[in-house]
N, C-alpha and C positions, 0 to 999 in steps of 0.2 A: 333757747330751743322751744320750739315749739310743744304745746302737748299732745301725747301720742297716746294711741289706743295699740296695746297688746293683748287685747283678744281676737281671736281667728283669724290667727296668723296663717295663711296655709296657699300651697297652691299645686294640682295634683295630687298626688299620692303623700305630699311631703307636708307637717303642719309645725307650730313649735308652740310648747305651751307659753301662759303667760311670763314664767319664770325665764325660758328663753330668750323669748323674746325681749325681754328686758335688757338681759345682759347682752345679746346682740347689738343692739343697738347701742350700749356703753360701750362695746368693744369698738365697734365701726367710726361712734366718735371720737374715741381717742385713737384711732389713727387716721382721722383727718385732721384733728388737732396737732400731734404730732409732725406731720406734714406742712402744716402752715407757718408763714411765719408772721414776725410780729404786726399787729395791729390789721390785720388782712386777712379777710374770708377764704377757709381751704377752697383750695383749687381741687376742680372734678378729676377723678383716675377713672380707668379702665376697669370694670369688673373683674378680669386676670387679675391687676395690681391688687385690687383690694382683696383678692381673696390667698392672696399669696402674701398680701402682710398681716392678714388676717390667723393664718397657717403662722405665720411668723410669732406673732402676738400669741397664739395659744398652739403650741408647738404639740399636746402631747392628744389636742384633739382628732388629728385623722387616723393614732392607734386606736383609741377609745371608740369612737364611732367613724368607721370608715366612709368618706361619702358625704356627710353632712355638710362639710362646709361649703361642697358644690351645689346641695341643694339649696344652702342658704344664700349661694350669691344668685341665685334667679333673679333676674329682672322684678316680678311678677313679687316676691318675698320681698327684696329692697325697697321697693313702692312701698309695700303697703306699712315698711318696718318707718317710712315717711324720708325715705332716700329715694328721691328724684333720678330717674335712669333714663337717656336721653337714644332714641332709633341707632345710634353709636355704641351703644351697650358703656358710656360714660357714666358714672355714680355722681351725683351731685350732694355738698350739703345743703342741709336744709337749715332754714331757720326757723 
């Protein structure tokens, strides 16, 4: 993986500290790793998908903070989190 930068994360009204950011971006990779299978670059999913296995993967985040995970799948957040998101609203990994 590439090295990423988790400061000012943010886009509109919606930002995530560095510490979020962090872990967003561990979460989102382990479920494209998950996804993949042996010896083969995860294959891109649909914003929907990722953010429903994402809800899946931390199940008890939209009581806690309602909302967030929808702002965290913006297009505009996944960039800059260094997940590639194609005019398709398609998430890519990165390397």
């Amino acid at each position: 993986m590439a090295k990423r930068n988790y400061l000012n994360i943010e886009d509109g009204d919606f930002r995530l500290t560095f510490a979020d950011a962090k872990q967003t971006v561990k979460n989102i990779e382990s479920i494209f790793v998950a996804r993949a299978s042996w010896f083969s670059i995860p294959k891109p999913m649909p914003i929907a998908l990722l953010k429903q296995e994402y809800l899946h993967l931390c199940p008890d985040m939209e009581v806690m903070f309602p909302g967030v995970a929808e702002k965290m799948m913006r297009p505009a957040i996944l960039r800059q989190l260094g997940f590639p998101v194609n005019a398709d609203g398609m998430v890519h990994w990165s390397e």
